[in-house]
N, C-alpha and C positions, 0 to 999 in steps of 0.2 A: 949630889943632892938635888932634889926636884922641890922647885919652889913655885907657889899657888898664892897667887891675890882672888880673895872672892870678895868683891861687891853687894853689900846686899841690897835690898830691894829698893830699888830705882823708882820713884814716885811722880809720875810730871814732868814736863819741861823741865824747871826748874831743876831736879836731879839732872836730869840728861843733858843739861848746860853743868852741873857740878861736875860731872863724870868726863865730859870732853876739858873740862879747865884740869882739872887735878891728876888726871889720869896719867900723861904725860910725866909729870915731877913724881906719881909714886910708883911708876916703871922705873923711872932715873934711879931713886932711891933703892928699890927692891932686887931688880931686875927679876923680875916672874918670865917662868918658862911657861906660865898660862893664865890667862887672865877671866876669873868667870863671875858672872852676874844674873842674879836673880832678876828678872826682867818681866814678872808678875802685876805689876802696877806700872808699866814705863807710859804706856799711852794715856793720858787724863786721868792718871792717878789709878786705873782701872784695867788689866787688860795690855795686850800690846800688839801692835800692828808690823807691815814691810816695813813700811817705811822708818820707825822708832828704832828696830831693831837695826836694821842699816846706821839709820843714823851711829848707832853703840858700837857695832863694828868697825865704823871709821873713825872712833873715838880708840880703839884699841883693845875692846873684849874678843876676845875668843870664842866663848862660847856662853847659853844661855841658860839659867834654870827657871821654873814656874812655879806656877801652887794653883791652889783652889778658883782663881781669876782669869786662867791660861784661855777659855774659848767666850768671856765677853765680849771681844770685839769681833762685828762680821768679820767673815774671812779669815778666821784665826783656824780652820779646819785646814785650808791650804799652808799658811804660813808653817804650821804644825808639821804640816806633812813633806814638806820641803829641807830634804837632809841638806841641803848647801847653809842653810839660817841657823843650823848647829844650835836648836832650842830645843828644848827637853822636858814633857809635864810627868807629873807623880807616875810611875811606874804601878801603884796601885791602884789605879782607875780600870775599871773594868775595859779589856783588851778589844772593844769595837769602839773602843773612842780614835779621835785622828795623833799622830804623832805617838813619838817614842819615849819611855822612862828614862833608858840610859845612852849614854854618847861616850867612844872611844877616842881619846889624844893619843900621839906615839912623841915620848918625850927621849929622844937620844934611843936607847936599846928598851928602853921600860913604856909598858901599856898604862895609863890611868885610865878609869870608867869611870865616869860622871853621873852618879843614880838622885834623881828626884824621888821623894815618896813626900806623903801628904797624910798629918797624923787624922787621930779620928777622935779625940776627947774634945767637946766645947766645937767641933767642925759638924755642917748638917752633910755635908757631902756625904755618898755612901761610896764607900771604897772600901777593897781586901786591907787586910793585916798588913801593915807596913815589916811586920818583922818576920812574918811568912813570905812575903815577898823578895824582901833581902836576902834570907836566909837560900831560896832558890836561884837567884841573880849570883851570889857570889860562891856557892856550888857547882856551876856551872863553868867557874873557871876563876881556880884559885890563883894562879899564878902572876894574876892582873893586881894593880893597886886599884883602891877603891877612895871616892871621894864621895859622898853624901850630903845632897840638900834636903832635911826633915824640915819642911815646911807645916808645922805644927804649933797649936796653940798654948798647951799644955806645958811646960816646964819638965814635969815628972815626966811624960811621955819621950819628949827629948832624951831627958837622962838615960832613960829604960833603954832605947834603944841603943842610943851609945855604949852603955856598958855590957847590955847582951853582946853586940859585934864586937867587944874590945878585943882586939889583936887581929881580929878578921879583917878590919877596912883601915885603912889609912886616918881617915877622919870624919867626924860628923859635923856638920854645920848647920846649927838650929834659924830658921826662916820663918816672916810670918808677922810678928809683934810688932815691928820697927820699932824695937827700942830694945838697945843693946845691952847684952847683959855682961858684967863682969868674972864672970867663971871660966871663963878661959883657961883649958888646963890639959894635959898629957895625961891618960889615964894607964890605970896598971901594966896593961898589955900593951900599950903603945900609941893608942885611938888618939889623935886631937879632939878634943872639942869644946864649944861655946853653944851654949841654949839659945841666944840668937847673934844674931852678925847686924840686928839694927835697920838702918836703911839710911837709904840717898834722897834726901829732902827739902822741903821749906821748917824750916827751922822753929817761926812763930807759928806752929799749925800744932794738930791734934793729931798724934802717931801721921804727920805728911797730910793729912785733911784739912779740908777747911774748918778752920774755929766753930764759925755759928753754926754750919751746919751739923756740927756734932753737936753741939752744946744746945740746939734747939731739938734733937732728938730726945735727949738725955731728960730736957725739960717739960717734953710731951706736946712741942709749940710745932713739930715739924716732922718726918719722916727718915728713915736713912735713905740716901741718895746715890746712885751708883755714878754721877754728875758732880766732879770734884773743880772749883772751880779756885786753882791755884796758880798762885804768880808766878812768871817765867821768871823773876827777878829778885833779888835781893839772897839775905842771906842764908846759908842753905847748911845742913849738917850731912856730911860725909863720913860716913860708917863701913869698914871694912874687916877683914879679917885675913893673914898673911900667915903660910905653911910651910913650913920646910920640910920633905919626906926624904926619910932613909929609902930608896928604893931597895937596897939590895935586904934590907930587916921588915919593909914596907909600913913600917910607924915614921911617926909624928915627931920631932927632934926639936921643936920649934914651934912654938903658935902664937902669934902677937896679933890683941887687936888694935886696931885703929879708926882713930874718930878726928875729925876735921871740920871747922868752918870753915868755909867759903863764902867767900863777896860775887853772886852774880850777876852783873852789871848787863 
């Protein structure tokens, strides 16, 4: 059995102090043969940098996935392009962007691929068909297990996709919202999945933002701001998502999420 802790989306300091305090006790707990993390927002709530993503690595991630925020911060064309930093943005981003869709693990005798895509309902980004996309990534070599971050806003687009690939991919894991949804569930053919995995956060915030800054948006007193100005400290919610794959049927046997406070001092 091949078992998967996915992280989601990492928000701030604050997250990235939750993620090295707890990480530790839910490897003890789980023991994951890989540990992967949406790392879309890990720098200032926005983006993520060398140095964030190191930091997560020595914290005990694995590997990284992205969404629509992956080249905010300078220098995120090298970090991207850099196969040792094991980060990964949407596969369907037009292919002269920097960095790669998918990332290969070799767990024991079994391949998992790790496929980022980035939905398109409620998103302005302009990017291919995520499920034309899929649909040639795991054509290309069925034999692999497949693991999927839909980094998407939409619910039904989530769905859609997952139940298009059921039996084709291992699991889908919906990204994007920070805020976790309760559907978590094994579908006909075998697919895991949850519409989203939540996120790693400040707890008294706005989806991981700052309060007034959203709520002075909302009220037309202020702007959105790509300048999140969040405490390294206090209590934080931890949001993840944990798989058990049948490699040798290459389905879902298993899918529990998980939500946590933390005290980050």
């Amino acid at each position: 059995m091949i078992k998967i802790l996915f992280i989601a989306d990492i928000v701030g300091k604050i997250g990235r102090n939750a993620v090295a305090l707890q990480l530790p006790n839910l490897k003890k707990k789980y023991r994951p043969d890989l540990v992967i993390a949406n790392a879309e927002n890990l720098a200032h709530g926005i983006g993520f940098t060398q140095k964030t993503l190191d930091e997560m690595r020595e914290a005990g991630v694995d590997g990284f996935t992205s969404g629509n925020h992956a080249w905010e911060k300078a220098g995120s064309d090298e970090v991207l392009d850099n196969f040792d930093n094991r980060i990964i943005r949407p596969a369907n981003y037009p292919s002269a962007k920097s960095g790669e869709g998918c990332m290969e693990f070799k767990i024991g005798e079994n391949r998992l691929i790790v496929v980022n895509l980035l939905g398109r309902v409620f998103i302005e980004e302009k990017v291919h068909s995520p499920f034309s996309i899929l649909d040639k990534i795991v054509a290309k070599d069925r034999k692999a297990l497949y693991l999927v971050d839909f980094h998407a806003e939409a619910t039904s687009e989530k769905a859609a996709l997952a139940h298009y690939f059921d039996g084709r991919v291992a699991a889908v894991i919906g990204t994007h919202t920070h805020v976790q949804t309760a559907d978590e569930q094994i579908l006909e053919g075998g697919t895991g999945f949850i519409s989203d995995a939540g996120m790693v956060g400040y707890k008294n915030s706005i989806i991981g933002s700052d309060r007034q800054q959203v709520l002075n948006m909302f009220l037309g007193t202020g702007k959105s701001s790509k300048k999140h100005d969040l405490p390294a400290h206090g209590e934080a919610v931890l949001n993840a998502v944990y798989l058990e794959i049948d490699p040798r049927q290459g389905k879902t046997v298993k899918i529990e999420r998980i939500s946590k406070l933390v005290e980050v001092k």
